[in-house]
MIVEX-93945 format. One record per atom (N, C-alpha, C): residue number from 1; residue in one letter; chain; atom name; y, x, z. Coordinates in Angstrom, 1 decimal. Example, Ala and Ser with C-alpha at 12.3 -4.5 7.8 and 13.67 -1.06 7.14 Angstrom:
<nodes>
NODE  nr rest kette atom      v      u      w
NODE   1    a     A    N   -5.7   13.2    7.8
NODE   1    a     A   CA   -4.5   12.3    7.8
NODE   1    a     A    C   -3.3   13.2    7.8
NODE   2    s     A    N   -2.2   12.8    7.1
NODE   2    s     A   CA   -1.1   13.7    7.1
NODE   2    s     A    C    0.0   12.9    7.9
</nodes>
This chain:
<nodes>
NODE  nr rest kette atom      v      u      w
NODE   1    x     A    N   20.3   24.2    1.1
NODE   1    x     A   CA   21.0   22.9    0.8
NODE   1    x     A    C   21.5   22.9   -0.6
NODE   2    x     A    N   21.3   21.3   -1.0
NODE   2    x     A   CA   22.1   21.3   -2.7
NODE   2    x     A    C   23.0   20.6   -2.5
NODE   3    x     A    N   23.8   20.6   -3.1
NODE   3    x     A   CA   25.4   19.8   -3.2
NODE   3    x     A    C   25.1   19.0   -4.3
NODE   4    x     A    N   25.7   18.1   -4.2
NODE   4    x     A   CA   25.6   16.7   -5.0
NODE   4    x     A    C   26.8   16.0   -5.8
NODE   5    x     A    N   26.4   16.8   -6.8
NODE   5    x     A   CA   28.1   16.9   -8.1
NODE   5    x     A    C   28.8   15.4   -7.7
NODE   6    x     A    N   28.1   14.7   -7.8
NODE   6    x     A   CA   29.2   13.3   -7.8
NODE   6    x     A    C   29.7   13.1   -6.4
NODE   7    x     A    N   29.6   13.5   -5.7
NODE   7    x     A   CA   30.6   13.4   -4.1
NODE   7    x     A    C   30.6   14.7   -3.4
NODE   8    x     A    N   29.7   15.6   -4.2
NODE   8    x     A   CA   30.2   16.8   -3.2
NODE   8    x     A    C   29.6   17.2   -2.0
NODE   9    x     A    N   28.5   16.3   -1.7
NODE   9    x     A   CA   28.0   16.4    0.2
NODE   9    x     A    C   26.5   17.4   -0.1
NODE  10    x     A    N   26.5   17.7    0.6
NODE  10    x     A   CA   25.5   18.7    0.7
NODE  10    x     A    C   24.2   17.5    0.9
NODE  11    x     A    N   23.0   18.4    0.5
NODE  11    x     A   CA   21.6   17.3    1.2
NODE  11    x     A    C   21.0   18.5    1.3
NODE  12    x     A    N   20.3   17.8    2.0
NODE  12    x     A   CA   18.3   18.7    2.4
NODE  12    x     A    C   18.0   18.3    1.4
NODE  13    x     A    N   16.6   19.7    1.6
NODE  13    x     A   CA   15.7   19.0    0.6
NODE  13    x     A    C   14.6   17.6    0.8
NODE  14    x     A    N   14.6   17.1    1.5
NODE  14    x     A   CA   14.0   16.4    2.3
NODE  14    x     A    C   14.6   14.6    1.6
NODE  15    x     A    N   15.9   15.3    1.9
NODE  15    x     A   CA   16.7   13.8    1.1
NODE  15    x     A    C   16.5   13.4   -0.1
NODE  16    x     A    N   16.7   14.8   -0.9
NODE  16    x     A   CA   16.5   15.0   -2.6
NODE  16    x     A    C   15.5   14.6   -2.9
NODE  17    x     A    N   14.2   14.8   -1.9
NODE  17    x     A   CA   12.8   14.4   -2.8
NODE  17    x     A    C   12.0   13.2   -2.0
NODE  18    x     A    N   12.6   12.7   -1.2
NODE  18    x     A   CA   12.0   11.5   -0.4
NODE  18    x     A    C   12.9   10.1   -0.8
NODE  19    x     A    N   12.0    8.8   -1.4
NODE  19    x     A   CA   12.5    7.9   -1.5
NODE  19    x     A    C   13.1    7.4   -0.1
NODE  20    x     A    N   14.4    6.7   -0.7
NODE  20    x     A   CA   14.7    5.6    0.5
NODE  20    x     A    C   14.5    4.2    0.2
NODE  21    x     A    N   14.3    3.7   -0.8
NODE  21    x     A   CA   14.2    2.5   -1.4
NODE  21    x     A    C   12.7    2.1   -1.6
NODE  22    x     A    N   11.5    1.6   -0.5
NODE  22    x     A   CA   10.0    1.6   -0.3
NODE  22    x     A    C    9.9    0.0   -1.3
NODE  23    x     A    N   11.0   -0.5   -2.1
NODE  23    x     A   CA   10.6   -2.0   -2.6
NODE  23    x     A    C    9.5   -1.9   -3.7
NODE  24    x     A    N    9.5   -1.2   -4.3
NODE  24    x     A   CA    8.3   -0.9   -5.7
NODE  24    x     A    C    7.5    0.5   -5.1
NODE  25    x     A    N    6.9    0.5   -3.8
NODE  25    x     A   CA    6.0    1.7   -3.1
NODE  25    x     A    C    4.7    0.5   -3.1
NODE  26    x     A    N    3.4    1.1   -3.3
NODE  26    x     A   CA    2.1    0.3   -3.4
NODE  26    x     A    C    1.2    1.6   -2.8
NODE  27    x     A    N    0.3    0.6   -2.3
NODE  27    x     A   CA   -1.0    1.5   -1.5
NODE  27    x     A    C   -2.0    1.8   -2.9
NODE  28    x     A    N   -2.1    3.2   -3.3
NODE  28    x     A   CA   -2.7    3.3   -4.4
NODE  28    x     A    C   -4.0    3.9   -3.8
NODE  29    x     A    N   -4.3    4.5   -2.4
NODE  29    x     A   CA   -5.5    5.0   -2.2
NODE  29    x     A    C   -6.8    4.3   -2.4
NODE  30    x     A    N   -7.7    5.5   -2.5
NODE  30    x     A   CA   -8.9    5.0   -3.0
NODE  30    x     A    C   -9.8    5.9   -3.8
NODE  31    x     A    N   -9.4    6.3   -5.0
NODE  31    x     A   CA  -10.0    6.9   -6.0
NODE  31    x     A    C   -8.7    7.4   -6.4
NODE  32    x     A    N   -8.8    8.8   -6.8
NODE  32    x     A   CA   -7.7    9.7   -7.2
NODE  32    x     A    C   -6.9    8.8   -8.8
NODE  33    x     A    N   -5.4    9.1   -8.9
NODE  33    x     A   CA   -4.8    8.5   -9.4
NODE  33    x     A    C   -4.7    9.8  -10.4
NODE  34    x     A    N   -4.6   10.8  -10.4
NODE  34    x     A   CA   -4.8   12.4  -11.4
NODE  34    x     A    C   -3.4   12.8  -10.7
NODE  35    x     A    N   -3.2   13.6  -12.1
NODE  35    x     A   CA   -1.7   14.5  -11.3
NODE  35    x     A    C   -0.7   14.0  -11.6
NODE  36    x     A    N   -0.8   12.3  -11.7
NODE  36    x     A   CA    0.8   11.5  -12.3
NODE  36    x     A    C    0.8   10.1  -11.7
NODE  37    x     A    N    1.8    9.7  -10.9
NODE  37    x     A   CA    1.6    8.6  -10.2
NODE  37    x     A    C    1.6    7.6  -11.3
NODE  38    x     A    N    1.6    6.2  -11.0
NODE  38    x     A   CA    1.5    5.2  -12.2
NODE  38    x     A    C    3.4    5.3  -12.5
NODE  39    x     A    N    4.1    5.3  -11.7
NODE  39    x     A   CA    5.7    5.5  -12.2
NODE  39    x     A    C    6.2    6.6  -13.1
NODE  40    x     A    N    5.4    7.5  -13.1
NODE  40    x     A   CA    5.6    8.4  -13.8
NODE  40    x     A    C    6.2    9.9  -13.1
NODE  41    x     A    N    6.0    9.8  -11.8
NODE  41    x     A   CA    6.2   11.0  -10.7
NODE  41    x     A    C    5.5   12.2  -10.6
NODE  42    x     A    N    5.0   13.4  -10.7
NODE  42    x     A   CA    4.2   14.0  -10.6
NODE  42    x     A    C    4.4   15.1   -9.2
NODE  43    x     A    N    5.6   14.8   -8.6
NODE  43    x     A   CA    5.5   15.2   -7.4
NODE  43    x     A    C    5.2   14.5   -5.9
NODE  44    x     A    N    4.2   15.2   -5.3
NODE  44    x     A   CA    4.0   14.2   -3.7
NODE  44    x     A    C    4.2   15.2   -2.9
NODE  45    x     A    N    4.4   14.2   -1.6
NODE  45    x     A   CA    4.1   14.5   -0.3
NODE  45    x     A    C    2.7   14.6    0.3
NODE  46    x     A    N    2.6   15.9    1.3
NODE  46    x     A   CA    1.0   16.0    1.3
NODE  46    x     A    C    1.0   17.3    2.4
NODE  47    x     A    N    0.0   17.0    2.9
NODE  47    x     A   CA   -0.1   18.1    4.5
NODE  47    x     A    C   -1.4   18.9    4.0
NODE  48    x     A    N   -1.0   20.1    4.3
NODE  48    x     A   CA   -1.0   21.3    3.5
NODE  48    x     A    C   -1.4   22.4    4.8
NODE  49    x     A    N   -2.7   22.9    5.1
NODE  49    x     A   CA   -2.6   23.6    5.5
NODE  49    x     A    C   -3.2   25.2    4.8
NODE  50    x     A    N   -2.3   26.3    5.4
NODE  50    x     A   CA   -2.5   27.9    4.5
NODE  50    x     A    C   -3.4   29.0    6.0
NODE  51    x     A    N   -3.5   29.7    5.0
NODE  51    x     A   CA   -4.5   30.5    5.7
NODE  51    x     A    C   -4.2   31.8    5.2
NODE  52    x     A    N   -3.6   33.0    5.8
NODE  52    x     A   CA   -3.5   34.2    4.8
NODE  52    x     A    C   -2.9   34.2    3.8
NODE  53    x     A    N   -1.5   33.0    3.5
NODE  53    x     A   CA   -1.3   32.7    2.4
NODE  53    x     A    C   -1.1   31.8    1.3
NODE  54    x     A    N   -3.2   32.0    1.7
NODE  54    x     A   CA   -3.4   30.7    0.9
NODE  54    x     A    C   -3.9   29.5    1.1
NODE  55    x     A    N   -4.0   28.6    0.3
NODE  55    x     A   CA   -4.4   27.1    0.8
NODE  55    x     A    C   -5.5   27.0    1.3
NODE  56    x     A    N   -5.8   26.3    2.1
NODE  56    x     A   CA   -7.6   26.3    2.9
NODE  56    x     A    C   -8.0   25.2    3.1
NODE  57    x     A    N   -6.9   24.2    3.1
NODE  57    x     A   CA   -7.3   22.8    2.6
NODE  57    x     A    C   -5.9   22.1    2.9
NODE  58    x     A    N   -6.5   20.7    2.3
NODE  58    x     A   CA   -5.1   19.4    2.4
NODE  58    x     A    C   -5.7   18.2    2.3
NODE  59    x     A    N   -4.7   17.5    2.9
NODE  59    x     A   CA   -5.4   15.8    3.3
NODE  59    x     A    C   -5.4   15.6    2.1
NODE  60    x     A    N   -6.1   14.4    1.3
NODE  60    x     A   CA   -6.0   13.2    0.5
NODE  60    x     A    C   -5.1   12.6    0.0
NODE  61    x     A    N   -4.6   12.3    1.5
NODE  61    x     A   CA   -4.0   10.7    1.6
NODE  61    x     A    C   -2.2   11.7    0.9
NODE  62    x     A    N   -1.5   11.3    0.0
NODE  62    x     A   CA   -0.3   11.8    0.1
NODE  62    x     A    C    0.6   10.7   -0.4
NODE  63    x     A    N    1.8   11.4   -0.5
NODE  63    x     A   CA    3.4   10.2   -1.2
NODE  63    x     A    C    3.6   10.3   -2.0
NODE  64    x     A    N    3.9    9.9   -3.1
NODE  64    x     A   CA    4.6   10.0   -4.5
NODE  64    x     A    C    6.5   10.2   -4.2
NODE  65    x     A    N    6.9   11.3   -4.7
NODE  65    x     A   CA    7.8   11.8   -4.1
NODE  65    x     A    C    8.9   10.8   -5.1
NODE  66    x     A    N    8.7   10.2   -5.6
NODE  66    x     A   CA    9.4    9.4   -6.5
NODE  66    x     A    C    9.6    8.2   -6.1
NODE  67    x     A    N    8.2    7.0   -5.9
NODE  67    x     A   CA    8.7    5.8   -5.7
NODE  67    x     A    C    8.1    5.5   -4.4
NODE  68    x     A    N    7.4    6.6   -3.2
NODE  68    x     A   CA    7.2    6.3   -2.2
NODE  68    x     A    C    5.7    5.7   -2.4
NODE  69    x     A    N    4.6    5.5   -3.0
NODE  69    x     A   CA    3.8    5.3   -3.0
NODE  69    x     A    C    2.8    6.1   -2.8
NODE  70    x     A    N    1.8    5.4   -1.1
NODE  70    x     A   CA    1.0    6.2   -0.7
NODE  70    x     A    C   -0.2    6.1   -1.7
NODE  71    x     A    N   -0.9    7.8   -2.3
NODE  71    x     A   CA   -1.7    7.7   -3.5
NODE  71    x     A    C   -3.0    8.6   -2.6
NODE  72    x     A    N   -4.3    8.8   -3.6
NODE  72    x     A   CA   -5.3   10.0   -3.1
NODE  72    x     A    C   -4.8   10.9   -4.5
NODE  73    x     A    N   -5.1   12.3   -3.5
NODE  73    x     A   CA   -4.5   12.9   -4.4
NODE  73    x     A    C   -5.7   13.8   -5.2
NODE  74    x     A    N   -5.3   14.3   -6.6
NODE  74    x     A   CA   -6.3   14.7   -7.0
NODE  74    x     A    C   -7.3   16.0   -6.3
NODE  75    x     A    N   -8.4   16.1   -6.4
NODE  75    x     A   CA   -9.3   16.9   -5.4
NODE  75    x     A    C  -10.2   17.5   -6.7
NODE  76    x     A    N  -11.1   18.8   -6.0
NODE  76    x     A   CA  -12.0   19.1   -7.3
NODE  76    x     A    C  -13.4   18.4   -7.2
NODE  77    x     A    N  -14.0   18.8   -8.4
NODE  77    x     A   CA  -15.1   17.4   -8.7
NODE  77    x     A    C  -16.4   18.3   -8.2
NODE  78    x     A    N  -16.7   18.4   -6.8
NODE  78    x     A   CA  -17.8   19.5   -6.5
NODE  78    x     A    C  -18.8   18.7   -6.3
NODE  79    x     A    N  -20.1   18.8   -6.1
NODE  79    x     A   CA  -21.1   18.1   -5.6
NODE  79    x     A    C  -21.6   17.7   -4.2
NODE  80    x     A    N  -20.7   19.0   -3.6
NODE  80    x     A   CA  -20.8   19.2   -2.2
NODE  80    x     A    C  -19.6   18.3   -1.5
NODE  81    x     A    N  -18.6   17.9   -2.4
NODE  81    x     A   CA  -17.7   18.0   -2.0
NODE  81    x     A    C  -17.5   16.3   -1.3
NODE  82    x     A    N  -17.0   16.1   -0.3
NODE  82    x     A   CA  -17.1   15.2    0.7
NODE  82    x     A    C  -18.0   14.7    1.0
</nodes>
């Protein structure tokens, strides 16, 4: 938990990095937006699964951990790939 200098209250992290305010959130899916939302966010939400560790895959579809906008997230450019 982090404490929050101007009142003091503890949060999750969950609070810290999830909008609550969805009025400027847009459906950006479709074609990968790269590694920066259009607001200027570079962190999302995104289901993640590991294997041994390490990553073995992850959905697409994720959240811009900033203004709440569901984005596709960037993927690698394989031939095989989807």
């Amino acid at each position: 938990m982090m404490k929050n200098e101007e009142n003091n209250v503890a949060k999750e992290i969950r609070e810290l990095l999830h909008p609550t305010d969805y009025t400027h959130a847009m459906d950006l899916r479709g074609e990968s937006i790269g590694d920066v939302c259009i607001c200027g966010g570079d962190v999302f939400h995104a289901l993640i699964a590991f294997d041994k560790g390490e990553i073995c895959f992850y959905f697409l579809d994720g959240e811009c951990a900033n203004c709440g906008s569901m984005v596709t997230l960037p993927h690698p450019a394989h031939e095989d790939f989807i």
